[in-house]
Phi, psi and omega in degrees: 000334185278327163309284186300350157276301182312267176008281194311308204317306175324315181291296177335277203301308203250005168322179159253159198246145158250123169276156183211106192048213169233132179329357212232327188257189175336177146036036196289136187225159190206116177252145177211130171234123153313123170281196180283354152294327157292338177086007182086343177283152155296147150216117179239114191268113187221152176225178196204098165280331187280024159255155188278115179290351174312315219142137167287007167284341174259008156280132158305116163333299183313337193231014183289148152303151177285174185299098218240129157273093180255134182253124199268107193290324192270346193280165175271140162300000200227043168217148173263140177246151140246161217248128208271346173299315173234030171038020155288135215233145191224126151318099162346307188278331213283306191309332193266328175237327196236009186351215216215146172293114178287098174313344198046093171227347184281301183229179173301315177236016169235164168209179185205120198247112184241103174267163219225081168297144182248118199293000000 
C-alpha cells in the first residue's frame, strides 16, 4: 500500500476531487482525477461502513451489502481507461453512465480502484 500511495500521491495531491455519497451511507467514494499533465489517471478511494471488516466470509447471507456502483464525474467520454486491478478496458462514457462495480478487494469495506488512460 505505501508503494501504491508513492505511486499514487501526485493524483492524490494535485487532482481534482469528486465526493461520491457522504461518509455515514452505502457506498461513500472519494475520485481524484489527473489533468493531461498528469497523464490522465483516475483513483477512486471507496469505503462502506455498513460492510463487515471481518471479512465477507463472515457476512450472513441475511446481511450482504447491496452491490456498490461508482459512476466516474472525471472520465472523458472519448477515451478508454483501463482498470489496473483486472487489466480490463472501459470506455469513458460507460464509465461515466453505467459505471464500474466496486470489488472490495482491498479490505472488506475499502477499496482502491486506479484507471490508467489509454492512448
Amino acid at each position: 500500500m505505501i508503494a501504491l500511495y508513492r505511486e499514487l500521491r501526485l493524483v492524490l495531491h494535485n487532482g481534482d476531487v469528486y465526493r461520491h455519497s457522504t461518509p455515514s451511507l452505502h457506498g461513500y467514494a472519494l475520485e481524484y482525477a489527473a489533468g493531461a499533465e498528469l497523464d490522465g489517471r483516475i483513483v477512486i478511494l471507496a469505503y462502506d461502513s455498513s460492510r463487515e471488516r471481518t471479512g465477507p466470509d463472515a457476512i450472513s447471507e441475511q446481511s450482504i451489502p447491496p452491490v456498490t456502483r461508482i459512476r466516474l464525474a472525471s472520465a472523458d467520454p472519448a477515451r478508454h481507461y483501463r482498470l489496473r486491478s483486472d487489466g480490463s478496458l472501459h470506455s469513458g462514457a460507460a464509465l461515466r453512465s453505467a459505471g464500474v462495480i466496486v470489488p472490495w478487494a482491498v479490505a472488506a469495506d475499502a477499496d482502491v480502484l486506479v484507471f490508467d488512460r489509454v492512448e
